[in-house]
N, C-alpha and C positions, 0 to 999 in steps of 0.2 A: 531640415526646416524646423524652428520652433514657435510654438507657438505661447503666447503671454496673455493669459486671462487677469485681468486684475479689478477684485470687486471690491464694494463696500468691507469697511472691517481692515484693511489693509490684507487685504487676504489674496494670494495669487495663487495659480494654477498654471503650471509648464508642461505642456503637450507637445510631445516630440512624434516626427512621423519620417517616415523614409520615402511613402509617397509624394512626388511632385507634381503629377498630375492635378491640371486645372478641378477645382472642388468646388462645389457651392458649400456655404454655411450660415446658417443664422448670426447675427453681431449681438452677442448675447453679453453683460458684464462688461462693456466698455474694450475687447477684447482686441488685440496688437497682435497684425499677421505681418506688417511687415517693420523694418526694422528702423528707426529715429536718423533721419540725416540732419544732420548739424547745419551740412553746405556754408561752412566761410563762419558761422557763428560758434561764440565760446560754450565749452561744454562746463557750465561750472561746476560737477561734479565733479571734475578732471583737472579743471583750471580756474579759479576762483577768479573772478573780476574785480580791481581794485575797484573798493568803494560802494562795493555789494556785497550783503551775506549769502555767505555759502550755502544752500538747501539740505536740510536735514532729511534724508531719508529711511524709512524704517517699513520693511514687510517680515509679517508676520504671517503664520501657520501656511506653510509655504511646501506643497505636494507636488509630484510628478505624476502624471496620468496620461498612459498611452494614447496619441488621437487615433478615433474609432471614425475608419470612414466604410461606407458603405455602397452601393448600386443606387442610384437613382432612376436609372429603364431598367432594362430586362436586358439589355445589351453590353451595361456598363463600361457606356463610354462616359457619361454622365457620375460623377462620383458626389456625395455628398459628407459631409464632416457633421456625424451626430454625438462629439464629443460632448459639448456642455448642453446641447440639449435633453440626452439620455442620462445626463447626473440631474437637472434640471425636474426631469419627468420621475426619474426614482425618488428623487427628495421629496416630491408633494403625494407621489403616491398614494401615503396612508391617510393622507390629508381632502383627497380631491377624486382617487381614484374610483368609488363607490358613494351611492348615495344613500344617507345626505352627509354635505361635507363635515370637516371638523378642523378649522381653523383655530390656534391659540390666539390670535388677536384680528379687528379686522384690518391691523396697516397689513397682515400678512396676507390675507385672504384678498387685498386689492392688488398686491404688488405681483399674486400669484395670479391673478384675472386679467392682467397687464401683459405678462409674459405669456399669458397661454395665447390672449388674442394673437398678440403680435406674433406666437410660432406657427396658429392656425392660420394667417394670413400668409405668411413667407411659405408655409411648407405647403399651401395649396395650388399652386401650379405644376407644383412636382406630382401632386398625388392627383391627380383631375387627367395630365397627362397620357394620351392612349395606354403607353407601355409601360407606367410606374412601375416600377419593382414591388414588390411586396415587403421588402426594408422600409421605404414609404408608406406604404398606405398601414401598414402598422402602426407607425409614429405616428402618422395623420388619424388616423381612428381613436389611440389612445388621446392626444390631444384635444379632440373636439370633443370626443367624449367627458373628458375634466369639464370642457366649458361648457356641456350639457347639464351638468353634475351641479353647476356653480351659478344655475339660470342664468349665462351671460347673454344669450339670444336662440330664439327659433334655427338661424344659418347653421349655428355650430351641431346644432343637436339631428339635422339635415346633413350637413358636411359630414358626421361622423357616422349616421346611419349609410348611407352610399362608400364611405371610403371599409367599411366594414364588409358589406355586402358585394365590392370590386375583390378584396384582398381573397374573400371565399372563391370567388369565380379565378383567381389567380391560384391559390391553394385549397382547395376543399376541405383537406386534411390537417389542416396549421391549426394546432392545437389553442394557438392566443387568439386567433383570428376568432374561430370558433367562439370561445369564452366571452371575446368583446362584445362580442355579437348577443349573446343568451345573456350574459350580464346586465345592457343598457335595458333591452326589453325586460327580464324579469323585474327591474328597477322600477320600470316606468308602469308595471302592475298588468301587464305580457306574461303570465306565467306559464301558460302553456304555451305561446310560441316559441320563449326563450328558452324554455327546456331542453327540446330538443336540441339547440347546440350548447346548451350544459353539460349535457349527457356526451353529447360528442368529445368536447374539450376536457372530460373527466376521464372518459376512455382510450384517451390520449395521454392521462396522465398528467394531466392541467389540477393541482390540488387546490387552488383559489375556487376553479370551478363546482368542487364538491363542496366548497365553504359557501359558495352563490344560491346551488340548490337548498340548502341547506337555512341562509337566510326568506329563500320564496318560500318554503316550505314555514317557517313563523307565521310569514306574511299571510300566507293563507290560512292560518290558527289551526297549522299542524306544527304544534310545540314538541310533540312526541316525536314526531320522525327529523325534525331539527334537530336536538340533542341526540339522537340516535346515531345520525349522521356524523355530526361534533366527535362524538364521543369515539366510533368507530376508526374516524379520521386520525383521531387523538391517539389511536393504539396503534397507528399503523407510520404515523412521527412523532413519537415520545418528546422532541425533542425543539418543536416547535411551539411558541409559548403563545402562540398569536388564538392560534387553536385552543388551548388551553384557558384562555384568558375568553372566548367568545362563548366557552360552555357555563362560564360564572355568569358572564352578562345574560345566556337565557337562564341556567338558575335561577338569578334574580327578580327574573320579570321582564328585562331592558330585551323590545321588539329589535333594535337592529345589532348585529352581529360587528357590525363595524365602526360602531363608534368609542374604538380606542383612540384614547387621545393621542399624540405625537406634536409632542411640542419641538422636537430636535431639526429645525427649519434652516434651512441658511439662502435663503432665496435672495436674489442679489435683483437689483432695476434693471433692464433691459436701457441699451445703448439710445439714446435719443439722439 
């Protein structure tokens, strides 16, 4: 089976999978799962029709990307396809994933408000479900969490607390779950309750989590043990610039840790 994402830009994406089993998916990019029946009509890429021109076609920047599909229960009869959702979610990441956001324009910042509703909407009966998997409620936490991030409504910032707080009761020891969790709270000015699953998800090995601590810890006008943290972090991945780059912004002054820019976007509309 292959699968034909084709967005804005003339830009497509070819996901091929072996699995055949029935999948749910978000319709994300206008996205072609199954394949063009002609049925009796001309194909006039194939066969030009006198007295019509023939359609010029042109695709450009044109990748292959394995479809990632995942458990939707805990039983995995229920499969779900988080191909373009989980390119979808990394691409706004640096944009949406902490607060406060940092959009380069705001057509991007509505077009990304757009797609998040519309995946917190679809992915929420999977994730509400007795038996969600915790491949679910991962996605659904992260996701609401962005629309928490992005004041798009009280629901999201609800939905993403609960789908957070299930995913622990499903893994106590899930190092993102943990993080999700200490993160939204220490955000929301929670520092002492968010801590403790800071500290969880650092001891896990979660290195965002010790860059989260690390931003509370500003927040609470411990500048010292901020950069301390930064800095510490910074000796222990030489090689990570993000780090790097968060111990200028407190040298300078600048109170949040994450507002590096990231203008490198490619957010495509959501299928109507």
């Amino acid at each position: 089976m292959k699968k034909i994402a084709l967005g804005l830009l003339a830009t497509a994406i070819i996901a091929t999978t072996t699995a055949q089993a029935a999948t749910q998916s978000p319709r994300l990019r206008g996205e072609l799962t199954q394949g063009i029946n002609h049925a009796g009509l001309p194909n006039q890429l194939k066969s030009p029709v006198r007295g019509l021109p023939a359609p010029t076609v042109a695709i450009s920047d044109l990748k292959t990307i394995p479809t990632v599909l995942v458990p939707a229960n805990k039983s995995a009869s229920v499969m779900m396809d988080v191909t373009l959702m989980d390119e979808f979610l990394d691409d706004i990441a640096p944009n949406a994933r902490h607060y406060p956001t940092n959009f380069p324009s705001r057509t991007a910042e509505y077009v990304a408000k757009e797609n998040i509703k519309y995946l917190s909407d679809w992915i929420e009966p999977l994730a509400t479900a007795p038996d969600a998997s915790i491949d679910v409620l991962l996605r659904a936490a992260k996701i609401n969490g962005m629309a928490r991030n992005m004041n798009i409504g009280t629901d999201y910032t609800l939905r993403a607390s609960a789908h957070m707080q299930k995913a622990l009761q499903v893994d106590p020891n899930n190092a993102e779950a943990n993080f999700l969790l200490g993160m939204m709270l220490s955000e929301t000015g929670a520092f002492k309750e968010g801590r403790k699953y800071l500290d969880k998800a650092a001891s896990l090995g979660f290195v965002e989590a010790e860059q989260s601590i690390a931003q509370a810890d500003l927040l609470s006008d411990n500048k010292s043990a901020a950069l301390k943290r930064l800095r510490d972090l910074a000796a222990k991945n030489p090689n990570n610039a993000q780090i790097a780059e968060q111990i200028r912004l407190v040298e300078s002054g600048n109170f949040y840790i994450w507002s590096i820019a990231d203008n490198n976007l490619n957010i495509k509309s959501i299928e109507q």
